[in-house]
C-alpha positions in Angstrom: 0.0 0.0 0.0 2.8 1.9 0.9 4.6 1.4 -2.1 1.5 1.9 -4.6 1.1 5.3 -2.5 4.4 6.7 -3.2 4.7 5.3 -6.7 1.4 7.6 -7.3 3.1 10.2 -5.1 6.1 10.0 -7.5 4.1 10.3 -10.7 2.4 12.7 -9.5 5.2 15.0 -8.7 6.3 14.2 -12.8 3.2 15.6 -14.3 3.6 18.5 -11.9 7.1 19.1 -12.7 6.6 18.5 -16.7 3.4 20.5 -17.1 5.6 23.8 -14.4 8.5 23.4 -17.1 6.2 23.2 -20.7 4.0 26.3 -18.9 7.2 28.1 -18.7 8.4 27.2 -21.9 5.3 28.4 -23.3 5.4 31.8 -20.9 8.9 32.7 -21.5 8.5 31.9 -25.4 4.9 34.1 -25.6 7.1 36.9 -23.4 9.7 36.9 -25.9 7.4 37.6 -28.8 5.6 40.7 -26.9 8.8 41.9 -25.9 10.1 45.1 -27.1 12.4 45.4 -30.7 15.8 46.5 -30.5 17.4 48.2 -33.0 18.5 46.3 -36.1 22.2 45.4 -36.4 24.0 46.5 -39.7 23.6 44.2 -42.9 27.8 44.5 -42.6 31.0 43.9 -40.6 34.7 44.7 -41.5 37.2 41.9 -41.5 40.2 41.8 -40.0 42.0 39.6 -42.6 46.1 40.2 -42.3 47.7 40.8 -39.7 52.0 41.1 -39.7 53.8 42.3 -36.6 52.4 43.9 -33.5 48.8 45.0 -34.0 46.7 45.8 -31.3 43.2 46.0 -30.9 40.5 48.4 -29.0 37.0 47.2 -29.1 34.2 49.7 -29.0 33.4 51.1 -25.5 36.5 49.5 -23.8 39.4 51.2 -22.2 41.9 48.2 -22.4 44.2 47.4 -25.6 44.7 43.7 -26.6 46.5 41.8 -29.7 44.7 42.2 -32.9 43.8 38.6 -34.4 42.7 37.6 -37.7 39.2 37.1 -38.9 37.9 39.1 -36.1 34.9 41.3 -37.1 35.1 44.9 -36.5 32.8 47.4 -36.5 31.4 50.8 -35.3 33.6 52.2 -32.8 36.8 49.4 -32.8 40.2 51.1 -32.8 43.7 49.5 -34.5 47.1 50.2 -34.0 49.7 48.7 -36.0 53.6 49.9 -34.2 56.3 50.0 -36.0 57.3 47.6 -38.7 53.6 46.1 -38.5 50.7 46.2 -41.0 46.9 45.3 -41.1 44.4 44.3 -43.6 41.0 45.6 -43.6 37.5 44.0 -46.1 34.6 45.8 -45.1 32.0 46.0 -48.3 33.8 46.6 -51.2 36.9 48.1 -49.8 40.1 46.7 -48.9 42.1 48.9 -46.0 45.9 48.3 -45.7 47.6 50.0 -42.5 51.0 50.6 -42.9 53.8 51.0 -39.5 52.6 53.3 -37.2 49.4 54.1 -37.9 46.2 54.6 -35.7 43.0 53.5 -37.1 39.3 53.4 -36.1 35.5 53.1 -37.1 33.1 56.1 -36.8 30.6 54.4 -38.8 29.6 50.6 -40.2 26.8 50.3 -41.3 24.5 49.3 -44.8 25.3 52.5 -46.8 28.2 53.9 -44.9 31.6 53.1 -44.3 33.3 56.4 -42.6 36.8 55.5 -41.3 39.0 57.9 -38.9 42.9 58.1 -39.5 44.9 59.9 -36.5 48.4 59.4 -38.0 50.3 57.2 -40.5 49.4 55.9 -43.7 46.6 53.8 -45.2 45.7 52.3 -48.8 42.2 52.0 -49.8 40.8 50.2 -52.9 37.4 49.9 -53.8 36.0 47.5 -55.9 32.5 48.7 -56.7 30.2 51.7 -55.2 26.4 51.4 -55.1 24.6 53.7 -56.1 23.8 55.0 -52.0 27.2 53.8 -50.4 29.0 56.6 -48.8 33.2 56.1 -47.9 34.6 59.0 -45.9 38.1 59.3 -44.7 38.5 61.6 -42.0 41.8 63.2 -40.9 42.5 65.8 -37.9 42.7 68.4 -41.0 40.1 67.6 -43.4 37.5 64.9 -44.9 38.4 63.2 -48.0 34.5 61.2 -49.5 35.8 59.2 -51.8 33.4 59.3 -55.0 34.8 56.6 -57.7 36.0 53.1 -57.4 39.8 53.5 -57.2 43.1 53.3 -55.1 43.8 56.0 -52.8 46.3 56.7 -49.9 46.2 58.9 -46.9 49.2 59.7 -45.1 48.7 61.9 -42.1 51.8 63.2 -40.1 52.5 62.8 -36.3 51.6 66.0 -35.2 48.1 65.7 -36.9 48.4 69.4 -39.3 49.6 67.7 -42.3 47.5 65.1 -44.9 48.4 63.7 -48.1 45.8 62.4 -50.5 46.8 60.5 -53.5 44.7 59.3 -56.1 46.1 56.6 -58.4 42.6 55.6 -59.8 39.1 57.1 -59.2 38.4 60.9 -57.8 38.0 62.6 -54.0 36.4 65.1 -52.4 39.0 66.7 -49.7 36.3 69.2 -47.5 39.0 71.2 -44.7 38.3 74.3 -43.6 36.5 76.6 -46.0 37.2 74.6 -48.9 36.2 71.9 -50.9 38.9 70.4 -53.6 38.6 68.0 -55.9 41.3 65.3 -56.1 41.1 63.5 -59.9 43.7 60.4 -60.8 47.4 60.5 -60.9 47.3 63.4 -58.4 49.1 64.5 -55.2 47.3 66.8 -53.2 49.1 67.7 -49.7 46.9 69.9 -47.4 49.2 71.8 -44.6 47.5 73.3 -41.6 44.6 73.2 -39.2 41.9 75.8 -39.2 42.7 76.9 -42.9 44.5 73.8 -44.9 46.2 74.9 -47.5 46.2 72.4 -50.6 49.4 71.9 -52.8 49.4 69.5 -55.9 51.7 67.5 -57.6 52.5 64.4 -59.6 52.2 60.6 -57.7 56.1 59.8 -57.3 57.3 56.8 -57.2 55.8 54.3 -55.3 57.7 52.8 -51.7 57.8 48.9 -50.5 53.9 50.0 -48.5 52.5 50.5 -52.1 54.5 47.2 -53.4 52.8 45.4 -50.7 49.6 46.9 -51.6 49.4 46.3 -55.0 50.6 42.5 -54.3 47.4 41.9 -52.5 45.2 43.9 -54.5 46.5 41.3 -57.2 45.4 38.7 -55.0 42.4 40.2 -54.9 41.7 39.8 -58.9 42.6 36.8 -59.1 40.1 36.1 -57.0 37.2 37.6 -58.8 37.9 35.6 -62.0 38.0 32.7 -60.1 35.5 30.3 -59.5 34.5 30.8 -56.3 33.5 34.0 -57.8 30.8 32.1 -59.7 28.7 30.7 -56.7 29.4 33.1 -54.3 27.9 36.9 -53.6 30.6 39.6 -54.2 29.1 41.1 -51.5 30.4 37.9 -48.9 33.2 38.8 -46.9 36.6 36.6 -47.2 35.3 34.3 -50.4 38.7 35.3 -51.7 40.8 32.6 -49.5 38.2 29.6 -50.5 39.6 28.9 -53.8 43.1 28.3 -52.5 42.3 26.2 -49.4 39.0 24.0 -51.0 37.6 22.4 -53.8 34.1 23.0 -55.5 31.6 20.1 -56.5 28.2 19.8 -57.6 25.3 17.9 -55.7 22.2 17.2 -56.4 20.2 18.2 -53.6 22.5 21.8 -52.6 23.8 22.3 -56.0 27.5 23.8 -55.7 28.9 23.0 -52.9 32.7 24.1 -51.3 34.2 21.4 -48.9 37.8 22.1 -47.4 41.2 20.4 -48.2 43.5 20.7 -44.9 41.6 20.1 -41.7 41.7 17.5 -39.2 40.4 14.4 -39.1 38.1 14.8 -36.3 36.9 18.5 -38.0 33.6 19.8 -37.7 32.3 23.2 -38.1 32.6 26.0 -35.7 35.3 23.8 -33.3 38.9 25.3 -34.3 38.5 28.4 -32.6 36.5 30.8 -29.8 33.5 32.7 -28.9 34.0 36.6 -28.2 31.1 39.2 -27.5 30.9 41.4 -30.1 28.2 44.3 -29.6 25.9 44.7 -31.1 25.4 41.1 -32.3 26.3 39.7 -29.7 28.5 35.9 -29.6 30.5 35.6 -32.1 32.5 33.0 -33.6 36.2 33.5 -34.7 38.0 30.6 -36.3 41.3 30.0 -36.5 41.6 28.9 -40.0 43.0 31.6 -42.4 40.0 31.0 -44.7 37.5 30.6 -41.6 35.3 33.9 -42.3 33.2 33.2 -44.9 32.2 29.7 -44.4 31.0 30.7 -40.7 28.9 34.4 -40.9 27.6 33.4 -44.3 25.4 29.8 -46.1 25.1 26.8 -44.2 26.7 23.9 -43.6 25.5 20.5 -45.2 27.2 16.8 -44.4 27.7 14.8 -48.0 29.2 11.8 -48.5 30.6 11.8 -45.1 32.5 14.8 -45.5 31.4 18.7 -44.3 30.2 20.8 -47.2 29.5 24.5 -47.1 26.5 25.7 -49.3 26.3 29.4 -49.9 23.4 31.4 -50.2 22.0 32.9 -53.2 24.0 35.0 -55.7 22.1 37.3 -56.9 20.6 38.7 -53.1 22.6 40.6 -51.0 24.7 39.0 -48.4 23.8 40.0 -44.5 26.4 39.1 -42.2 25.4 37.0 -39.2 27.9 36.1 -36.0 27.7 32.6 -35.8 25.0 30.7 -37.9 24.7 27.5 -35.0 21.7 26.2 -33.1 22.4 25.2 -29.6 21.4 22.6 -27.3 18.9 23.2 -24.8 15.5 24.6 -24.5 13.8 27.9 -26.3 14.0 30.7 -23.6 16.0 28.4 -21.4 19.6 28.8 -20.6 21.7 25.7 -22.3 23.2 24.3 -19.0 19.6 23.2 -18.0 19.7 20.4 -20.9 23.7 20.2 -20.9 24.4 20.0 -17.2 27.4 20.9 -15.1 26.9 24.8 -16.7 27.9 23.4 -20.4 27.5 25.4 -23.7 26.9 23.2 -27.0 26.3 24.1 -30.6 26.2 22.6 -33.9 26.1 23.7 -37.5 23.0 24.8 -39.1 22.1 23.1 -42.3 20.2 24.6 -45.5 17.0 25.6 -45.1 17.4 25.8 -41.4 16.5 29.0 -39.4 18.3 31.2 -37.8 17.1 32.8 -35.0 19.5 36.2 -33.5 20.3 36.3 -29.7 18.4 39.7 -29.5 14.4 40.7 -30.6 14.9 41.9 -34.0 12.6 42.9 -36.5 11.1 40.3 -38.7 12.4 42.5 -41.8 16.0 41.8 -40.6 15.4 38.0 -39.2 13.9 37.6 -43.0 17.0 39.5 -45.0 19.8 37.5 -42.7 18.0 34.1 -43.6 17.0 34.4 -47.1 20.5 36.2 -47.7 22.3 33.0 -46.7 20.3 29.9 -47.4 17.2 29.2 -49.8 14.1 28.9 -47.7 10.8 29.1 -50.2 7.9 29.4 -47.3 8.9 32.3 -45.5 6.4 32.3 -43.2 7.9 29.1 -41.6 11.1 32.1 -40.8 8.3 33.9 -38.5 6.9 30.7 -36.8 10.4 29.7 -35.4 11.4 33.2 -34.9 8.2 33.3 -32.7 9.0 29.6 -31.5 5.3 28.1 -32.9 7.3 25.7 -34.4 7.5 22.8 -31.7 8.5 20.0 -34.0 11.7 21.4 -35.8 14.1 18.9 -36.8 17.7 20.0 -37.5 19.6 17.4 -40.0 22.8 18.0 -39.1 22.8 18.1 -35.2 22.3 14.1 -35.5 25.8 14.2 -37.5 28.3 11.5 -35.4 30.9 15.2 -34.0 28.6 17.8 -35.2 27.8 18.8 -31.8 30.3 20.7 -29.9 30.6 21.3 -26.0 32.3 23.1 -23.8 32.1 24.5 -19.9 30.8 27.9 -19.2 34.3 29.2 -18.2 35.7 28.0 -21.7 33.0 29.9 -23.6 32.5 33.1 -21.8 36.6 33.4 -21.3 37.1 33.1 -25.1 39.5 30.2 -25.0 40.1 28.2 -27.8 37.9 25.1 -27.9 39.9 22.7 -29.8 41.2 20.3 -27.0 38.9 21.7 -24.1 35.6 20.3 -25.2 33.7 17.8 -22.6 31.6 14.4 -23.1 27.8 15.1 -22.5 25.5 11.7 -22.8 23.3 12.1 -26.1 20.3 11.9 -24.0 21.0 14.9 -22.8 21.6 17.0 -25.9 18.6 15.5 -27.4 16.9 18.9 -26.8 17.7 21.3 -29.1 17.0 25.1 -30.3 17.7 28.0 -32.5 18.1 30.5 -29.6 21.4 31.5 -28.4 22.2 30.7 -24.7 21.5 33.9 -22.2 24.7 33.8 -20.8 26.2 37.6 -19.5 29.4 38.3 -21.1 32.7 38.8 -18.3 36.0 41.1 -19.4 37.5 38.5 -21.4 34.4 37.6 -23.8 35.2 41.0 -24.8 38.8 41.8 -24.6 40.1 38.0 -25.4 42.0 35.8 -22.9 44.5 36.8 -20.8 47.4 35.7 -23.0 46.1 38.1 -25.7 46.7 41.4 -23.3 50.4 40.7 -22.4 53.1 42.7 -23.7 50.2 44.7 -25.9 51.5 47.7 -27.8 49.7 50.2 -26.6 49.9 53.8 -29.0 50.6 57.1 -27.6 47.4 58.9 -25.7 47.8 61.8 -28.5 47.1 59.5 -31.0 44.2 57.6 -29.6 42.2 60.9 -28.3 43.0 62.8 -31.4 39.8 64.7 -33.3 39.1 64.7 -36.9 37.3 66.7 -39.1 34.3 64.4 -40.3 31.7 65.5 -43.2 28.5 62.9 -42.0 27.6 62.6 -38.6 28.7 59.2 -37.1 26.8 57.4 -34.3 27.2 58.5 -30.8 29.7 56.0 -29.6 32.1 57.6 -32.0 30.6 61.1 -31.9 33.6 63.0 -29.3 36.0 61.9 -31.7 34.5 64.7 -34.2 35.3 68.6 -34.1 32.4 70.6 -32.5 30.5 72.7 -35.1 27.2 74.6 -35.8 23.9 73.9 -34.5 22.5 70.1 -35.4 20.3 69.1 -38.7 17.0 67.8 -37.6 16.1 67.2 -41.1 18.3 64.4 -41.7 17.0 60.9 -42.4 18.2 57.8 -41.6 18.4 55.1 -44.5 16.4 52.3 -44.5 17.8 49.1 -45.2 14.9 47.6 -47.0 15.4 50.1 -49.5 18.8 48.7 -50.8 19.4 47.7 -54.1 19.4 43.6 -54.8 20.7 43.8 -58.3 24.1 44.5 -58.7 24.0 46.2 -62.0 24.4 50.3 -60.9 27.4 49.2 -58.7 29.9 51.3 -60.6 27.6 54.3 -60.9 28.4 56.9 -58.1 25.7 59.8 -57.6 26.3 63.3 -57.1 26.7 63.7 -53.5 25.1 66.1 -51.2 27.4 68.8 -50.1 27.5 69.8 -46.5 26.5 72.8 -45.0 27.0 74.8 -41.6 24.0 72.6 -39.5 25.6 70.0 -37.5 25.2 68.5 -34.2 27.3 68.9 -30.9 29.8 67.0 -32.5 30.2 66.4 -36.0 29.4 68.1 -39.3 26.4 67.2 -41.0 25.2 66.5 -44.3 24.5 69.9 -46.4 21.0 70.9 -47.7 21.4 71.7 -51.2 18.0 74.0 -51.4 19.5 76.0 -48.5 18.8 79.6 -49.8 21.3 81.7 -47.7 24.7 81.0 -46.6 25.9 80.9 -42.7 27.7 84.5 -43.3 23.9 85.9 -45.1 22.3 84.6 -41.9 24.5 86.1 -39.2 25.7 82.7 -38.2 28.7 82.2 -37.0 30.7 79.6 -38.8 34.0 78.0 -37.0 36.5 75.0 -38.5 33.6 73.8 -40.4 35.1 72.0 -43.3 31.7 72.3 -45.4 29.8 75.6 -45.0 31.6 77.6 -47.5 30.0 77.2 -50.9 32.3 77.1 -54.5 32.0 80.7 -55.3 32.7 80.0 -58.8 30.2 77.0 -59.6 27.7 79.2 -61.4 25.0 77.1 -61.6 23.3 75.1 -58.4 25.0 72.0 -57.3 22.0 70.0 -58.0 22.0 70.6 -61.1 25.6 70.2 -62.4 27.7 67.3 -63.2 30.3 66.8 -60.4 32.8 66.0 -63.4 31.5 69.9 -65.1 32.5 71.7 -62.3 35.6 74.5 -63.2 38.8 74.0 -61.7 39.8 75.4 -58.3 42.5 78.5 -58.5 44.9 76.1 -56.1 44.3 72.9 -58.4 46.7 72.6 -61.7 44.7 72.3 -64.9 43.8 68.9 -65.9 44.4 67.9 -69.8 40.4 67.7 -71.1 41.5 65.0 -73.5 42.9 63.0 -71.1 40.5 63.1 -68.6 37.9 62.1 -71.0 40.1 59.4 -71.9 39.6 58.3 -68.6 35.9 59.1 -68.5 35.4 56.6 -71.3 37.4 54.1 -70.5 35.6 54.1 -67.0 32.5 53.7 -68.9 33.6 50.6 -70.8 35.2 49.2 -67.5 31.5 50.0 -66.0 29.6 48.2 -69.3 32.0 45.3 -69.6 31.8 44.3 -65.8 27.9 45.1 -66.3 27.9 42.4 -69.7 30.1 40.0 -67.6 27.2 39.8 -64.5 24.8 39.1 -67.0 25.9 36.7 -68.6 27.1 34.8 -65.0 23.3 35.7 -64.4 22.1 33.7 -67.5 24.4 30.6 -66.7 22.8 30.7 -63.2 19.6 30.0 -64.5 20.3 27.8 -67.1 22.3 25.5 -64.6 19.3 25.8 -62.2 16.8 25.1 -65.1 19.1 21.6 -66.2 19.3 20.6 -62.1 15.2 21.4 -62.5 15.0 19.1 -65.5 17.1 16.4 -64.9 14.8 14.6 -62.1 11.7 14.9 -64.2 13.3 13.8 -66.9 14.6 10.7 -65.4 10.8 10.2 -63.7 9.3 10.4 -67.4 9.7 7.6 -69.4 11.0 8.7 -72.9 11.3 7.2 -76.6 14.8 6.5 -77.9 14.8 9.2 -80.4 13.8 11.6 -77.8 16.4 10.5 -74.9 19.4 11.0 -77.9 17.7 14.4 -79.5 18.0 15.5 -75.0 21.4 14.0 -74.8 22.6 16.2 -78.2 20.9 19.1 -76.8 22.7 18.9 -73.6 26.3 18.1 -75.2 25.2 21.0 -77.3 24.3 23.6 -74.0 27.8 21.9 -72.4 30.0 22.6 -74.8 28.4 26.2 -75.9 28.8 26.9 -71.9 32.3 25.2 -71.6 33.1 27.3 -74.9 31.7 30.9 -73.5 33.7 30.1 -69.9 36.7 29.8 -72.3 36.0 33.0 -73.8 35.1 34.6 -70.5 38.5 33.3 -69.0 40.5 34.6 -72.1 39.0 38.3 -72.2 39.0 38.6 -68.0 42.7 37.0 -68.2 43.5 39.2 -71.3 41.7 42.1 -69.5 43.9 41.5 -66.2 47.4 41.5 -68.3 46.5 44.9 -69.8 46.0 46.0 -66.4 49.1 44.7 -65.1 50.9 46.1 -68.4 49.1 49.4 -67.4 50.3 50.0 -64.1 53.8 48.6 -65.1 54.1 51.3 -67.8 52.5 53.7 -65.0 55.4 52.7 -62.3 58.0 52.8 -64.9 57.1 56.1 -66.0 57.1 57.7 -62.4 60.3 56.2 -61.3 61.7 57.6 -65.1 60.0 61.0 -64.1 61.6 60.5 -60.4 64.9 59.8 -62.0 64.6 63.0 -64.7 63.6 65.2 -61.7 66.5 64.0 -59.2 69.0 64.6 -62.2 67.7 68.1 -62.6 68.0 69.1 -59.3 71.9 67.4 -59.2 72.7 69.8 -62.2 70.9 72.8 -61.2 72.7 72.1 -57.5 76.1 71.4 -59.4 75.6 74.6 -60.8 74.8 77.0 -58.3 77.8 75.3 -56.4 80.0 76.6 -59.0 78.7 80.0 -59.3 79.4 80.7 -55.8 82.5 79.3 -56.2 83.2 82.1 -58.5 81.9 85.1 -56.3 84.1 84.2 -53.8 87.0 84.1 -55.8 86.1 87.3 -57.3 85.3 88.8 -53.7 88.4 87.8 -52.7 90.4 88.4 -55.3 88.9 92.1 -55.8 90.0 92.4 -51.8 93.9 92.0 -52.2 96.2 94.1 -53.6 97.2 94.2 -57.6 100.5 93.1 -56.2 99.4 89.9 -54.3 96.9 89.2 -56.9 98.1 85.8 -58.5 100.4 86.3 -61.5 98.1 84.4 -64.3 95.2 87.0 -63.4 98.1 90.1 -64.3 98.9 87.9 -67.3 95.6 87.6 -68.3 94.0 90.7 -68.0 94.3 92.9 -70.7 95.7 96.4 -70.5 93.8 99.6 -70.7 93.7 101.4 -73.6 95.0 105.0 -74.2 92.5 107.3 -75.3 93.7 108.3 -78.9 95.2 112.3 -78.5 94.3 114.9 -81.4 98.1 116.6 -81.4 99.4 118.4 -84.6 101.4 115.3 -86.6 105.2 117.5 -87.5 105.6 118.2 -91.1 108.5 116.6 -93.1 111.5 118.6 -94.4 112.1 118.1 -98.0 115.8 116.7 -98.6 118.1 118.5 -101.1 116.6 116.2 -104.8 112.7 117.4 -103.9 114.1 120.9 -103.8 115.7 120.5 -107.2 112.5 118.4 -108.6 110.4 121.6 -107.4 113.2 124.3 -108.9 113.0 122.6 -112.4 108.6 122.3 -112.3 109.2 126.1 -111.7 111.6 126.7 -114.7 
């Protein structure tokens, strides 16, 4: 009796305990959809992707330095220091920043439309690949704010007192906005702008380039290699790191993912998001870092799918715009619960998610941005199954690859929230108790290190002088207010400024070469930065009695005639301080631009049209093996498709040829370029040698004349008495004597007479 009793006792307490736990499931889950939105994360992060002797890291909102490390994502806010004899590499968009030695660095703004980059001293080389038509870049140095408004290289060099910038402009054009002025920088020119409240802009030719640019243009040919490869063909431009998969994978087709990449050097016990360690990186959150020098791409962007007993990563789709996510996992555990209720012993453990698999953020988001970051990176057709599991309706959601034999990866608490790296400190959890699993990331609080990195990442940190670090710049849009005291304080702010919305992007990439005329600032600005400028502003500050300090944008060009608005940024008249640009050259360049803009335009097309035709074969092929078919009809298909092959094999040829033919006029190009600067470097040190050899010589000689002209003719040196000619004697008008006649002209004269 006793035993029935407590056997009842017992189940009773179960049913108790299970319906407490599914009621707050439910509760927390139902609180979680009323709860409030924060604010949507950017579509973007900047990579850190090279790193070569001390560089050392700030991340936003900390007061602590630690050691840079690659594939770490940066963002609004995060400040870089390379020391001396060190060097960085920077992908955010469709830029690539190189740091050379010395050199302080920082964010003011990341997000979908701008990237706006602060430079306190040393040197920096930026190429862009493409500009949509709404993406803003801004440099901004202590003495002015260079937009840059073309794809093109450029370099900054800013000196270490902070009054001195040099822009130069190998390809493409800037707008350099410093005091009262606003000066147009066009390729193949120098422009160096000297002082602080007033810059003063001097121009001259490129030079010749130093071992920073070498470097430089050794990875920017890295760089297009990489877009004619054919990673290029599966993968967005606008993914982040695709350019390392093509050297450390291989590409295959299967039937159910389509093109899939699956790496060549890993280990044998490799799985997804295992060689490396979680850091807290606002405002996304965790995020995972790998190790691997290819390890970006693969893990903030697709999924990952297990094939033939091997990992495979599928990208998302081509032709939609890639949104950058922190770690694409699900985690074991319950929805709204934290993970060491399932794991036990306060564990953390993840797997990869597969295709077609939902990701759900750490934080409320909208359901525009939970939409973008999941369509973006896998192909989901019923998106209203995205809002059910974002909303955690769906009870029965099975994920493929968390029953993988090593897909699942855990670790303690202290391993996870410490950032150390996993490989070699995971711990064995029984499968029955990871048989629970979600899409929502564990709430778990981050500590010191899950921002700054573990403890052996803050010894011996370089650390850059305070000067550098607290330095102000002169900035042309307003960044965010984490970065805002880094900005000079001018005017009154803009209320009238918008911010852009992100659904409004373009998804087709064929305007990404076309820049639009940019609004010029004006004297509205906040506390502190400069605003944007309204164009229809009717008065100037001075016409208004305002009164106008270091504001790099309120003085208007008093020679454009016509409104801004309504002229071409290329039609505007040269400055007085800016040397004359050849027209015929610079229209060379104008065309040319416009071919380079129509050819890449024809290439995406036609990548666009093989897209579709591969996806319409992969569409065919299963109902055409399901259909039983007639001899003649099976051969006229198999003709047709050797046909397609070989016309697609034949037009990859061709593309290959002209992009490989394209690339070795480019690399002629910029040969003949450096040649001819180190010839015009050479022609212009000779000059100055003679010219110096010369005015040597002349003073040579008036001192030997001073000191000759001092002595005395006597002590004078005897070759100069030798030499000098002697004075003339002014001719004398005296009577010349008349001659006597002798004794035979007197008797010639006495006969004449007779």
């Amino acid at each position: 009796m006793m035993n029935t009793m407590s056997l009842i006792s017992f189940r009773g307490a179960s049913r108790a305990i299970a319906t407490f736990s599914l009621c707050l499931v439910f509760g927390l889950a139902r609180g979680q959809e009323n709860a409030p939105l924060d604010a949507d994360p950017p579509d973007r992060a900047a990579r850190l992707s090279f790193v070569q002797g001390d560089v050392s890291l700030q991340p936003a909102g900390e007061d602590e330095w630690a050691d840079a490390i690659v594939n770490r994502p940066l963002t609004t806010g995060d400040k870089l220091w390379t020391d001396q004899g060190a060097r960085a590499e920077i992908y955010v968009g469709q830029a690539a920043v190189r740091l050379g030695s010395d050199t302080g660095f920082s964010f003011l703004n990341v997000d979908d439309d701008t990237i706006q980059m602060r430079v306190t001293a040393g040197v920096i080389n930026v190429h862009v690949r493409a500009l949509d038509s709404n993406d803003q870049i801004e440099i901004d140095t202590p003495n002015l704010a260079l937009s840059l408004l073309r794809p093109g290289d450029y370099r900054v060099e800013v000196n270490d007192a902070g009054d001195t910038t040099v822009v130069k402009v190998s390809e493409g054009e800037a707008e350099a906005s410093g005091g009262s002025q606003n000066v147009i920088v066009h390729a193949q020119q120098a422009a160096t702008f000297t002082g602080d409240e007033q810059p003063a802009a001097q121009f001259a030719s490129l030079g010749a380039p130093d071992e920073f640019d070498s470097w430089s243009l050794e990875r920017e040919r890295r760089d297009d290699q990489a877009a004619s490869s054919r990673t290029a063909q599966y993968v967005a431009p606008d993914v982040t790191g695709y350019q390392d998969l093509d050297d450390n994978g291989t590409w295959s087709s299967d039937d159910e993912y389509g093109y899939v990449w699956t790496p060549t050097r890993v280990a044998v016990d490799w799985s997804p998001y295992r060689d490396g360690r979680w850091v807290w990186v606002a405002p996304w959150g965790w995020t995972w870092i790998d190790d691997a020098p290819w390890g970006y791409a693969p893990f903030h962007y697709g999924r990952w799918a297990h094939v033939r007993n091997r990992w495979c990563w599928v990208p998302g789709p081509r032709h939609v715009r890639a949104v950058y996510a922190p770690a694409l996992v699900g985690w074991v555990g319950s929805p709204g619960v934290s993970v060491s209720v399932s794991v036990g012993g306060g564990g953390v453990g993840w797997f990869p998610l597969g295709p077609r698999e939902v990701y759900v953020p750490a934080r409320r988001y909208s359901h525009r941005y939970v939409e973008r970051v999941n369509v973006s990176n896998t192909v989901i057709v019923n998106r209203t199954y995205i809002t059910n599991v974002y909303n955690n309706r769906e009870r029965n959601v099975t994920y493929r690859n968390r029953a993988v034999p090593g897909a699942v990866t855990t670790v303690s608490r202290t391993t996870f929230t410490s950032a150390q790296r996993v490989r070699g400190r995971q711990i064995r959890v029984d499968e029955r108790e990871i048989s629970r699993t979600t899409a929502v990331a564990p709430r778990i609080e981050p500590v010191r290190e899950s921002r700054l990195g573990a403890g052996e990442a803050r010894r011996n940190v370089r650390v850059p002088p305070q000067t550098v670090v607290n330095r102000q710049v002169i900035v042309k849009r307003s960044p965010p207010p984490s970065a805002a005291h880094f900005a000079r304080n001018v005017g009154k702010p803009d209320t009238k400024r918008e911010q852009p919305d992100r659904q409004s992007r373009p998804q087709d990439r064929a305007d990404r070469n076309e820049v639009p005329n940019r609004a010029r600032p004006n004297a509205g600005g906040d506390a502190t930065a400069r605003p944007e400028v309204d164009r229809n502003a009717a008065q100037t500050p001075e016409r208004r009695g305002e009164r106008v300090e270091r504001n790099a944008n309120t003085v208007p060009n008093s020679r454009d005639v016509r409104p801004p608005q309504d002229r071409p940024r290329m039609d505007r008249p040269a400055r007085a301080d800016q040397p004359q640009v050849d027209e015929a050259a610079r229209r060379a360049q104008q065309s040319q631009q416009q071919e380079d803009r129509l050819q890449q335009q024809r290439q995406q097309q036609e990548r666009r049209q093989a897209e579709v035709q591969q996806r319409g074969q992969r569409e065919q092929e299963p109902r055409q093996q399901a259909e039983p078919q007639q001899p003649e009809q099976r051969e006229q298909q198999q003709r047709q498709q050797a046909e397609q092959q070989q016309r697609g094999q034949r037009e990859q040829q061709q593309r290959q040829q002209a992009e490989q033919q394209q690339r070795g006029q480019r690399e002629q190009q910029q040969q003949r370029q450096l040649q001819e600067r180190e010839r015009a470097a050479g022609q212009q040190r000779d000059q100055e040698q003679q010219r110096a050899a010369a005015q040597q010589a002349q003073q040579r000689e008036r001192v030997a004349e001073r000191q000759n002209a001092e002595r005395p003719p006597a002590e004078r040196p005897q070759t100069e008495r030798q030499n000098r000619p002697e004075p003339q004697k002014p001719a004398e008008n005296k009577p010349q004597p008349q001659k006597q006649p002798d004794r035979k002209d007197r008797r010639q004269q006495d006969d004449q007479r007779n």
